[in-house]
Structures are given as C-alpha cells and as structure tokens.
C-alpha positions, 0 to 999 in steps of 0.5 A, spaced: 489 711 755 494 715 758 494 722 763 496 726 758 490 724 753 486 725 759 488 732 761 487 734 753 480 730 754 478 736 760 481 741 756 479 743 749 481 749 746 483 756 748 478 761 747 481 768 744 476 774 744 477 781 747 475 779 753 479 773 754 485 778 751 483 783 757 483 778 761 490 775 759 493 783 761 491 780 768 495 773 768 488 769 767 487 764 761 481 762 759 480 755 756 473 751 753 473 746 758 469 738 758 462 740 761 463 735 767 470 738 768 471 740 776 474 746 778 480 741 781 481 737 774 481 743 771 487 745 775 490 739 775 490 738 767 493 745 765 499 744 771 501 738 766 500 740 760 503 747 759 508 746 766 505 753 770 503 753 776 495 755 778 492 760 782 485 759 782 480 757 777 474 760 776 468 757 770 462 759 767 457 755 763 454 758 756 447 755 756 446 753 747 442 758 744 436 756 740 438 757 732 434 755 726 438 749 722 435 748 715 428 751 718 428 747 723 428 748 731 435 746 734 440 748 740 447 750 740 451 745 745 452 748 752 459 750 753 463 751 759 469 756 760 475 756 765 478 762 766 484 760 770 488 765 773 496 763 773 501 764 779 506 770 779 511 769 773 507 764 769 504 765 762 501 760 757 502 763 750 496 761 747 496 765 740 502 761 737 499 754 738 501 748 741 
C-alpha cells in the first residue's frame, strides 16, 4: 500500500452544506473522515493530498441516528467530520472534484 492510498483511506469525501459553505468563507474545510483517524493524521493526509498547508483541525463525531430498515430497528453508521482550517493564502476547491 502506497502513503498516498493511506491518506485517501483517512480521508473520505468532502462534505457541502450551508454550514460547511460558511465555514469555507473563513478558510476552513470540512472532510468526512476515518472514525480512528487522529487530529495529526488528519493534517498530515490533507498537507499530501491537496499540497496546502494546515492551521489546525478540529473534529467532530455524529453519533448514527436509529432509523427503520424495512420494519426493522437498525442504526445509521457514526461519522466523524474534520473541519480543517488552512493557513493564509491556502484554498482547497472541493466543489469541482478532484
């Protein structure tokens, strides 16, 4: 396995809500990370994928909400978010794709 495959594996998917969006006007991004992911691997797999450098990281864990599947009790997975915040002068564009 490659580093680079390793940082896509702590790195999911960038996430795009209103918040997120308001969150970008102040140089923050906001990613859905590995649930076992750490604040310093967070930062150290944004740094190599997208070449900017990092301010901080902040994270949050969304607990699975409890959902009917078919009748059934089931729960939603837990997801961990990252809002990572960019030094002066770094963007990541995550509307376009990678």
């Amino acid at each position: 396995m490659s580093a680079d495959a390793k940082h896509y594996d702590v790195i999911r998917k960038p996430l795009i809500t209103e918040k997120t969006t308001m969150a970008s006007e102040n140089g923050a991004v906001v990613f859905e990370v590995a649930i076992d992911a750490n604040k310093p691997m967070i930062k150290e797999a944004v740094e190599a994928v997208f070449g900017v450098k990092v301010k901080a990281v902040n994270t949050t864990i969304t607990k699975g909400k409890v959902k009917r599947f078919r009748g059934q009790l089931g729960t939603r997975k837990d997801v961990k978010k990252a809002y990572v915040t960019l030094e002066e002068g770094n963007t990541i564009d995550v509307s376009t794709g990678l």
